[in-house]
C-alpha positions as CSV (number, residue, x, y, z in Angstrom):
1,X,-7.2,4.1,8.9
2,X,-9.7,2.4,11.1
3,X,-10.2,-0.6,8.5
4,X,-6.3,-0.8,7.9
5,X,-5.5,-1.4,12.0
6,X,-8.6,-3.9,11.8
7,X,-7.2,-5.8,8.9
8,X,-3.2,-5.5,10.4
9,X,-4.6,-6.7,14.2
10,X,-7.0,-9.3,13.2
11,X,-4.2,-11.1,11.0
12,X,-1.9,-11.0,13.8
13,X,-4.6,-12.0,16.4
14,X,-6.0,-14.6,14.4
15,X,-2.7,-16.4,13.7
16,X,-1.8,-16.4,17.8
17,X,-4.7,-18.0,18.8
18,X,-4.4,-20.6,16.4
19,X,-0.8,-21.1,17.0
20,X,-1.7,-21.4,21.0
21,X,-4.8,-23.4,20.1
22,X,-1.9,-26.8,19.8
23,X,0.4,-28.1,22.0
24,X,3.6,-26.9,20.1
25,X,3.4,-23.5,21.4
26,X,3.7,-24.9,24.8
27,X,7.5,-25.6,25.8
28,X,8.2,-29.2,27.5
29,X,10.2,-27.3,30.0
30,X,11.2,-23.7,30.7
31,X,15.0,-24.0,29.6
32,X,16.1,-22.0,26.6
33,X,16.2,-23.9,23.6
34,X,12.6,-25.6,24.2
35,X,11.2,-21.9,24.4
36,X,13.7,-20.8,22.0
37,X,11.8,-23.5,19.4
38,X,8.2,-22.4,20.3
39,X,8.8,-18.6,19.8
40,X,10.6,-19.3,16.1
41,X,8.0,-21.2,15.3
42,X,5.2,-18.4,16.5
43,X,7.2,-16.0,15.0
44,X,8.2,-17.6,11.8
45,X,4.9,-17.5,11.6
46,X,3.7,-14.1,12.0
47,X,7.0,-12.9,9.8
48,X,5.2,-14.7,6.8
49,X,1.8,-14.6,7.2
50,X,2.3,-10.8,7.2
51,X,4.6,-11.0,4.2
52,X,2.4,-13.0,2.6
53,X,-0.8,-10.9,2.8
54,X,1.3,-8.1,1.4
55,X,2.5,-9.6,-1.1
56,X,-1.2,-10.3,-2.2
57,X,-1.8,-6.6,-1.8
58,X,0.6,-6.3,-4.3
59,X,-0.8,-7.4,-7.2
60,X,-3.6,-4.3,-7.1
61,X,-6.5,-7.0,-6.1
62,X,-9.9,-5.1,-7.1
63,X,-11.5,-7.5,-4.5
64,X,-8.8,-6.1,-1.6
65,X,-9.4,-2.5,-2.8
66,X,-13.1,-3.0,-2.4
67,X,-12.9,-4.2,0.8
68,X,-10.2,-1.5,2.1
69,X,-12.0,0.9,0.6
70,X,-9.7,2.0,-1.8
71,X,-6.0,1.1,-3.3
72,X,-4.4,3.9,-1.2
73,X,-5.7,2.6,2.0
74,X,-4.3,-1.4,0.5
75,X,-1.3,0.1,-0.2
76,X,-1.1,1.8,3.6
77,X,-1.9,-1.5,4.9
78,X,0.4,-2.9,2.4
79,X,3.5,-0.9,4.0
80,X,2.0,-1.7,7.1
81,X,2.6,-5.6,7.1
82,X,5.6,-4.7,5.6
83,X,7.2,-3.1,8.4
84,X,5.3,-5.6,10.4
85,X,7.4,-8.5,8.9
86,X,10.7,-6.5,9.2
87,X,10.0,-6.2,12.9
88,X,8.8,-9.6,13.3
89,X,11.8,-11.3,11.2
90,X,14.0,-9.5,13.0
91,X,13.0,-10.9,16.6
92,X,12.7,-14.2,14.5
93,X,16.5,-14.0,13.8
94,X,17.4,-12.8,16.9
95,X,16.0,-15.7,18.8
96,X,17.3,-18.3,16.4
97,X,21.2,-16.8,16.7
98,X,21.4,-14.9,20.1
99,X,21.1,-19.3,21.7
100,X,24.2,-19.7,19.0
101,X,26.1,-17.3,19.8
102,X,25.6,-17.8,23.5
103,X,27.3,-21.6,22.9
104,X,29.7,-20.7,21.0
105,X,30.6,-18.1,24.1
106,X,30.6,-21.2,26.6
107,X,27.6,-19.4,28.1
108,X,25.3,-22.6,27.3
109,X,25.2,-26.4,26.3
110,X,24.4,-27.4,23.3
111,X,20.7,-29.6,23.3
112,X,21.0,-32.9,22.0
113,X,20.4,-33.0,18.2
114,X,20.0,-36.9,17.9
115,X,16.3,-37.2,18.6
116,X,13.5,-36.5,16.4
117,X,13.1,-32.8,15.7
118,X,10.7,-31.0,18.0
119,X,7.1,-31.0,16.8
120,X,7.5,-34.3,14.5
121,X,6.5,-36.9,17.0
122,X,7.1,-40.8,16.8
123,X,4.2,-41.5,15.7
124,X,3.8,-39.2,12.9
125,X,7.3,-40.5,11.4
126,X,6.4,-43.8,10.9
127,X,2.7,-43.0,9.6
128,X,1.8,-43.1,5.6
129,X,3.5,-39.5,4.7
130,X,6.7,-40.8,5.9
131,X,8.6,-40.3,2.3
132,X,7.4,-36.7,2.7
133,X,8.2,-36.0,6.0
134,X,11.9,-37.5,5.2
135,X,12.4,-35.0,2.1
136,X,11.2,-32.5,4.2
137,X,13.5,-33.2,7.0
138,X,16.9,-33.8,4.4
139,X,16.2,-30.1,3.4
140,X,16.4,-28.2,7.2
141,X,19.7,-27.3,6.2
142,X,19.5,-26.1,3.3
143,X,16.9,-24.2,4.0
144,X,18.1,-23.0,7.5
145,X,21.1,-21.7,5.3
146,X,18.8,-19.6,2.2
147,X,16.4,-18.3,4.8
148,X,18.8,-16.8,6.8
149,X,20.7,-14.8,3.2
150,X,17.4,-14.0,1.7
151,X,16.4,-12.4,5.4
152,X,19.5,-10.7,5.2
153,X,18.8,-9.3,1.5
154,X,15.0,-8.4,2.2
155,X,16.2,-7.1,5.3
156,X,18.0,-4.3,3.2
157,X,15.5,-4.2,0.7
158,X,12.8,-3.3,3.3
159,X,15.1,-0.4,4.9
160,X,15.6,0.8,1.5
161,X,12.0,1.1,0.6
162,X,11.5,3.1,3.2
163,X,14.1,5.9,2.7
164,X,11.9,8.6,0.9
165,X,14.8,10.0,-0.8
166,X,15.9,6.5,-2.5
167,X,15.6,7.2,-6.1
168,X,11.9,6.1,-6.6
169,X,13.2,4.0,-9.9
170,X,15.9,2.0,-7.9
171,X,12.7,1.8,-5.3
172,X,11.0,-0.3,-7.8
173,X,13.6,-2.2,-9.3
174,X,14.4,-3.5,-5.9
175,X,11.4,-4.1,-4.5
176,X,10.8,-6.6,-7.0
177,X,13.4,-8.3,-5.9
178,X,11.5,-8.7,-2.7
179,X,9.3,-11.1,-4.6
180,X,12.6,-13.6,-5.0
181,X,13.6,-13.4,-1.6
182,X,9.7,-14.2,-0.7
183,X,9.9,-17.3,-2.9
184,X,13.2,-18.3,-0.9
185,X,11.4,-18.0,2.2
186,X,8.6,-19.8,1.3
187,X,10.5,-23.0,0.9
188,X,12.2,-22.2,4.4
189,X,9.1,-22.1,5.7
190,X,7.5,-25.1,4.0
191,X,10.6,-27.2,5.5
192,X,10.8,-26.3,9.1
193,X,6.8,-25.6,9.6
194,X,6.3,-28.5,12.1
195,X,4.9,-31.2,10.1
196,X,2.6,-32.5,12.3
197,X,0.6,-28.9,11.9
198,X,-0.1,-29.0,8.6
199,X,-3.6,-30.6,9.3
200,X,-4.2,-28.3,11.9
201,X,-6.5,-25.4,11.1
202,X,-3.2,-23.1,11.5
203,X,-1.6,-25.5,9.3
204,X,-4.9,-24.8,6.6
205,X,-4.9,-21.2,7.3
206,X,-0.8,-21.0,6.5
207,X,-1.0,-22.9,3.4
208,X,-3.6,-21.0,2.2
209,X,-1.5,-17.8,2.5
210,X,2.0,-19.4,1.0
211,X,0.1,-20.5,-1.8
212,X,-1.6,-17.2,-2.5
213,X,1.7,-15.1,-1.7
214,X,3.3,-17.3,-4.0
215,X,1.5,-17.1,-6.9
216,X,1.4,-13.1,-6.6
217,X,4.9,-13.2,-6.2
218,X,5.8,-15.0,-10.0
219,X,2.7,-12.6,-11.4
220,X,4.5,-9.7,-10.1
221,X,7.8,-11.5,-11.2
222,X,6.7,-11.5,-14.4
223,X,4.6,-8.4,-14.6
224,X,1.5,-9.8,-14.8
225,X,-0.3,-8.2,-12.3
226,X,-3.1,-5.5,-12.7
227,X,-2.2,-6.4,-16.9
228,X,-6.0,-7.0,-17.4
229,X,-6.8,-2.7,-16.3
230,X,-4.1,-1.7,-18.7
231,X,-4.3,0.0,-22.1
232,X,-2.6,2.2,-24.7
233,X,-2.4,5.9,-25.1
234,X,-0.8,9.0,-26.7
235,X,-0.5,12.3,-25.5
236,X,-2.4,15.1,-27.3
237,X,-1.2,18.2,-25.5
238,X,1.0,19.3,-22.9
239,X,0.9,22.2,-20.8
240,X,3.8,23.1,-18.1
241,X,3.9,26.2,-15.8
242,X,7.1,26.8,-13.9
243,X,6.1,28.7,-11.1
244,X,3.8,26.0,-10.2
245,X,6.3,23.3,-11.0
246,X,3.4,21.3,-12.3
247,X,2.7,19.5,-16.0
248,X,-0.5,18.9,-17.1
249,X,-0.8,15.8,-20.0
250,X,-3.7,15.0,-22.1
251,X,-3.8,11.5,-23.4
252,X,-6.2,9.8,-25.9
253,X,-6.4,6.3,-24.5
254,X,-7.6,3.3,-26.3
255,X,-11.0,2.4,-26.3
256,X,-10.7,-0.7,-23.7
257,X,-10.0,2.2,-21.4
258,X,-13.2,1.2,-18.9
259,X,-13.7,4.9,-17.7
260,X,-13.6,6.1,-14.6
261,X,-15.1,8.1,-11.7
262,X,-13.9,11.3,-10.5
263,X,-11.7,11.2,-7.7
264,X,-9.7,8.1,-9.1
265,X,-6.2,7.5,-9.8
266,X,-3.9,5.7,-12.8
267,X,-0.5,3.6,-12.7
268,X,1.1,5.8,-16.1
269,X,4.4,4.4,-17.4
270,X,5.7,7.3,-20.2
271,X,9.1,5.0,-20.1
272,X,9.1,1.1,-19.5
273,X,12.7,1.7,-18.5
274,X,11.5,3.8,-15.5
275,X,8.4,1.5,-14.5
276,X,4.4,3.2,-13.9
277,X,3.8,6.2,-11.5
278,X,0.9,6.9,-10.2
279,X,-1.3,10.4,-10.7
280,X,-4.7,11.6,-9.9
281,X,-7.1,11.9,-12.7
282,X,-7.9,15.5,-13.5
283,X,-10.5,15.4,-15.9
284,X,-13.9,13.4,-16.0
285,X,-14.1,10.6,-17.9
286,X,-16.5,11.5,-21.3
287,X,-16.4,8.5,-23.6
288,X,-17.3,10.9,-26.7
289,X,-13.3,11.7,-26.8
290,X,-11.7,9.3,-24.8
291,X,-9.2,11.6,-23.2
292,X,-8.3,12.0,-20.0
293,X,-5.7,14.8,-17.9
294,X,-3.2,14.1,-16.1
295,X,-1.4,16.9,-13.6
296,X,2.2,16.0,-12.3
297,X,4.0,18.1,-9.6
298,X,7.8,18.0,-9.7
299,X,8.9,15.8,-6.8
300,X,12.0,14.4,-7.8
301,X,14.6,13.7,-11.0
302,X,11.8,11.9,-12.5
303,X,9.0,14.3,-12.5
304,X,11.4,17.5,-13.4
305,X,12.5,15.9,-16.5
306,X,9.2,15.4,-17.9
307,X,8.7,18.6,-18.7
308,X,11.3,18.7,-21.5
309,X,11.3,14.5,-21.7
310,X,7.5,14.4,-22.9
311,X,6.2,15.5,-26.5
312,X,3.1,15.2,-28.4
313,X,2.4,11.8,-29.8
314,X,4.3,9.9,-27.5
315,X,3.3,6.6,-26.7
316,X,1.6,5.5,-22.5
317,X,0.8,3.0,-20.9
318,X,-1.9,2.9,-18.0
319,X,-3.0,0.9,-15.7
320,X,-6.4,1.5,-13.7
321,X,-8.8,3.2,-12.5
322,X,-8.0,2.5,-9.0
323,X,-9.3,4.4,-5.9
324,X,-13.0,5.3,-3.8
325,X,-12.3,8.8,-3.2
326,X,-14.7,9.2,-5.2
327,X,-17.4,12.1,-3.5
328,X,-20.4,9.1,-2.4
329,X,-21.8,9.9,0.3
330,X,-25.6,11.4,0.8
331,X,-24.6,14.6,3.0
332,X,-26.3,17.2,2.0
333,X,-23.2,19.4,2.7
334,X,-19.4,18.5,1.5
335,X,-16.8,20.9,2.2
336,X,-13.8,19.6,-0.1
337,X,-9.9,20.5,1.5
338,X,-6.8,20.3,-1.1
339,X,-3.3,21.2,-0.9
340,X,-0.8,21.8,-3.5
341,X,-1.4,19.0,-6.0
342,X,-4.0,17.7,-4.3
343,X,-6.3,19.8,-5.8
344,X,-6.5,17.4,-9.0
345,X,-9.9,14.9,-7.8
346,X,-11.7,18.1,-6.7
347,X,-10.9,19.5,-10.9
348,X,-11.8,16.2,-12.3
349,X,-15.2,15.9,-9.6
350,X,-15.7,19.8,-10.7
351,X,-15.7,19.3,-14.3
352,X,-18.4,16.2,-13.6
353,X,-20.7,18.3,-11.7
354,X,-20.7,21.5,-14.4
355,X,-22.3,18.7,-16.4
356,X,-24.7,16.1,-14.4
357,X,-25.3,18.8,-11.1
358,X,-26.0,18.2,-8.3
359,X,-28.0,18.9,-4.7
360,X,-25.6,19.4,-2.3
361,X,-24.0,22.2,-1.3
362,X,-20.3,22.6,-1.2
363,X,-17.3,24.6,-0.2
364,X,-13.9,24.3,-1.6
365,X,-10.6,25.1,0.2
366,X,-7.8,25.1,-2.1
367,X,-4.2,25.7,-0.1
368,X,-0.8,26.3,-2.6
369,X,1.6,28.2,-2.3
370,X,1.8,29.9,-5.6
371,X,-0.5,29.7,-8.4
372,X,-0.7,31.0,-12.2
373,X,-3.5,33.4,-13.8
374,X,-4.3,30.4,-15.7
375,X,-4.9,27.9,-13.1
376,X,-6.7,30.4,-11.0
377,X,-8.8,31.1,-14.3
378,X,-9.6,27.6,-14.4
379,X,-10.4,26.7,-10.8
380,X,-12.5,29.9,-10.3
381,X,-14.4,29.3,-13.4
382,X,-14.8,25.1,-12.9
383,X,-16.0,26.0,-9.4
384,X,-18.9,28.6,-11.1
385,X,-19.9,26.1,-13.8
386,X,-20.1,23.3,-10.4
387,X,-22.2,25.5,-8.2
388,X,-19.3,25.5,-5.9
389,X,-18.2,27.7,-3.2
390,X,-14.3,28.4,-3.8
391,X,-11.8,29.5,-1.1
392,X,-8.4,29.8,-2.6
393,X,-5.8,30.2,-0.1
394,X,-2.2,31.4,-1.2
395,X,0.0,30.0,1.4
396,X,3.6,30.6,1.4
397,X,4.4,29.9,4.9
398,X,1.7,27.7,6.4
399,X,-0.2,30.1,8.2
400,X,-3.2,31.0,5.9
401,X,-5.4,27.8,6.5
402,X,-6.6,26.5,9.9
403,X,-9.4,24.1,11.0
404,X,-10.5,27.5,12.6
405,X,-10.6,29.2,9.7
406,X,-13.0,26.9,7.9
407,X,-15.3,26.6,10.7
408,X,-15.5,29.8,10.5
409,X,-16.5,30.3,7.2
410,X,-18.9,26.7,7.0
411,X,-20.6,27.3,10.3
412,X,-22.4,24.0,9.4
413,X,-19.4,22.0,8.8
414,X,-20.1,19.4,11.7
415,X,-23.1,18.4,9.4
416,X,-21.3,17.6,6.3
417,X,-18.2,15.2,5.2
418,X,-14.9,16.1,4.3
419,X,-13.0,15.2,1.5
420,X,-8.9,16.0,1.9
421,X,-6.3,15.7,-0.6
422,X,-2.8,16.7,0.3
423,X,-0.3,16.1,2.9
424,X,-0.4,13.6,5.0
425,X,0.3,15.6,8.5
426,X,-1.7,18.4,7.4
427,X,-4.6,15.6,7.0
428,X,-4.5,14.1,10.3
429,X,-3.7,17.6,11.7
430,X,-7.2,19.0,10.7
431,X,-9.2,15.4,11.1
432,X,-7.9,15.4,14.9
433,X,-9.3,19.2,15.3
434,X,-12.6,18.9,13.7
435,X,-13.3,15.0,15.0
436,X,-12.3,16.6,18.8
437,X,-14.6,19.3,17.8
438,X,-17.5,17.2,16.7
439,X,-17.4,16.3,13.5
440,X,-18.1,12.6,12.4
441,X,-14.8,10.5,12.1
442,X,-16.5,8.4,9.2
443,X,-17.7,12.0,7.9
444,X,-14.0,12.6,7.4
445,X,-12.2,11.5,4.0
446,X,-8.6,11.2,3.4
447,X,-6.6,9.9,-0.2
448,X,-4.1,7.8,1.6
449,X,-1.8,7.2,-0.9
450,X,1.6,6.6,-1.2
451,X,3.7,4.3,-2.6
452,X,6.3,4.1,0.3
């Protein structure tokens, strides 16, 4: 989380000191409209750069996951600059029509429109990029007028991608549409940018970002992105136990499949009509058979029709490996915490050690609330072929696992890392007890991911 504030603050930060490093942020006088023009500018500003770096995020950058330390925490920060530039626009639209409104109501005069527009000066309009400056200045209306409907349609779009229970299909579908209303905006903000700035190292900095948002925009447009980590597969078995609610798939996937780590995650797409999902890879990657396991819990329509949706031979797509939960660290201790689902890396990271072993010492705390003899079978015996101490924890009512608990039973648990999979309050519930309690907060690893 540390690296995602760093990344959302010093975008931010960065862009306001450039914008106060010229005189355009400075009002001629302190009346309305001359600050009202500085603070759409500053925040016209902000509103895109943030869309624009998500945008980015968007197309599944290995270079960004790299840096962020994984695609779950570029996603976070992804939502992040989202919600950022919803909040931002917002104040941006306020301050443009609240001065409207308040002359329509007789409650202020009207400035004088005749003169050249603020932040174009004389001089500038009679230099060598006059033609440009011209165009640029026959479009403010139109652009004033399809900036303020595609704010109004990403406006919704944004609120709708961040109501959990919005069908997670109509999620996608609409969220690509984001990707037009980004394009619209773009030109909105090529036209009223002051022209004079576009020189300026915030001018540099801006274009830089409205040329890379806009061409991730048209590859997610068109699907493009993240198309050179995909590749082919068919199912070979599938295994489905109700009182888990949970489907495991096998899938025989092509040989361009590049392998992958324990720990890491796929984009799957069983139906193009429904668009990829992403699940945890539960096996280890052996490139004698070329098959890798997949475990889906039912969390909506989707998921609970696969079950009786998916048969043997069917045809995948997938996308990937993505992900750095994958185990690196040189502890000597780990102690490994999953819930539910969760416990899909820990299987996969399991099955890797029962063949290449390993030094360190580690404890496993699996939480769920119900479990079959045949998963328990296979955890209790993965965990024995891993050298791995297993704690399995049946839960039904949130009271059978505690930070307590497992410093209890690891008495040396402030000298190794954790590893947590699971919810994302029951994360940050045990990181704030154990990091208050001693424990390193870079010691303490957390899959981050969600999609919205």
């Amino acid at each position: 989380m540390t690296t995602i504030r760093i990344s959302l603050w010093s975008l931010l930060a960065g862009l306001t000191v450039l914008w106060f490093s010229q005189s355009a942020a400075y009002p001629e006088s302190f009346s309305v409209f001359p600050i009202r023009t500085a603070l759409t500018s500053y925040t016209g500003i902000l509103a895109m750069g943030a869309m624009s770096v998500a945008m980015i995020l968007a197309t599944r950058s290995k270079w960004f996951e790299g840096w962020l330390n994984g695609m779950d925490k570029s996603y976070r920060l992804h939502k992040w600059l989202g919600i950022t530039a919803l909040s931002v626009s917002v104040s941006h639209w306020l301050i443009v029509t609240l001065p409207k409104w308040m002359v329509d109501w007789g409650v202020l005069e009207a400035p004088d429109r005749s003169r050249v527009p603020p932040g174009i000066s004389e001089q500038s309009v009679q230099s060598a990029l006059e033609v440009i400056q011209e165009t640029l200045l026959n479009q403010r209306g139109l652009a004033e007028f399809v900036g303020e409907y595609a704010f109004y349609i990403a406006l919704v779009l944004m609120v709708l991608a961040l109501v959990k229970n919005f069908p997670y299909k109509r999620f996608l579908q609409t969220h690509t549409v984001l990707g037009v209303c980004y394009l619209v905006l773009v030109f909105h903000s090529i036209v009223l940018f002051p022209f004079d700035l576009w020189l300026h190292p915030l001018g540099v900095v801006m274009a830089a970002l409205l040329v890379g948002g806009t061409v991730s925009a048209v590859l997610i447009l068109t699907r493009r992105h993240g198309q050179s980590n995909r590749t082919k597969g068919k199912i070979t078995a599938l295994t489905y136990q109700p009182s888990m609610k949970t489907l495991s798939v096998s899938v025989k996937v092509d040989k361009d499949w590049k392998g992958h780590d324990a720990g890491q995650f796929a984009f799957v797409s069983f139906d193009k009509e429904e668009g990829q999902h992403p699940y945890t890879i539960a096996s280890h990657w052996n490139a004698d058979n070329q098959s890798i396991r997949l475990l889906i819990k039912e969390l909506g329509d989707y998921t609970s029709a696969l079950p009786h949706k998916l048969k043997e031979g069917g045809e995948v797509e997938i996308e990937g490996p993505y992900g750095n939960f994958t185990f690196g660290d040189s502890k000597s201790r780990q102690i490994w915490v999953s819930a539910g689902v969760g416990i899909t890396p820990f299987m996969a990271r399991m099955k890797q050690l029962a063949v290449t072993g390993s030094s360190q010492i580690i404890d496993l705390f699996h939480v769920t609330s119900a479990i079959t003899p045949e998963m328990e079978e296979e955890l209790r015996a993965d965990a024995k072929a891993a050298n791995i101490d297993l704690h399995l924890i049946i839960d039904s009512n949130g009271t059978g696992f505690s930070a307590e608990k497992l410093k209890h039973l690891v008495p040396e648990w402030k000298q190794g890392s954790l590893w947590f999979c699971g919810p994302h309050q029951m994360g940050r519930t045990l990181k704030t007890h154990l990091t208050e309690g001693g424990l390193r907060a870079d010691s303490f690893h957390q899959e981050l991911f969600e999609m919205r």
